[in-house]
C-alpha positions, 0 to 999 in steps of 0.5 A, spaced: 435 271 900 437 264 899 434 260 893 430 256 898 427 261 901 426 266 894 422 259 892 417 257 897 416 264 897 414 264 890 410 258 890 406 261 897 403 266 893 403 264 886 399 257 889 398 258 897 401 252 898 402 253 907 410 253 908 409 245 911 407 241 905 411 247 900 417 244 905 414 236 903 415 236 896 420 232 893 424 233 887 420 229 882 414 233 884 418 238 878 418 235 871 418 236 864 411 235 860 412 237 852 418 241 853 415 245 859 416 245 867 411 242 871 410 243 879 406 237 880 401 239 887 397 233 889 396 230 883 395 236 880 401 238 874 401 246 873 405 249 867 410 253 870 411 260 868 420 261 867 423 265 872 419 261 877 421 254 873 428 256 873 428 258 881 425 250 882 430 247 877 437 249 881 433 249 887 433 240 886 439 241 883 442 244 888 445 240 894 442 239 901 444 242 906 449 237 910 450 234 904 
């Protein structure tokens, strides 16, 4: 399955974000607090666990498609 799907996947049943705003995120709304990878979800930093950490790392390292 492609990183982006694997991700969204993962961000929609672990938060329940709908698929629409999971799309809307921008890259700075994943961060470092204290050592940890935060996903920041309107307003709202959450800790993230490490595989889904690293999922959402290469995916905002990544280059978008068309790039």
């Amino acid at each position: 399955m492609p990183l982006e799907v694997r991700t969204a996947g993962a961000v929609l049943l672990l938060f329940g974000q709908h698929v629409t705003r999971i799309a809307d995120l921008p890259a700075d709304a994943l961060t470092t607090v204290d050592g940890h990878t935060v996903l920041i979800l309107d307003r709202t930093p959450i800790r993230l666990p490490e595989p889904l950490a690293l999922l959402l790392t290469r995916l905002t390292r990544q280059e978008p498609p068309g790039a």
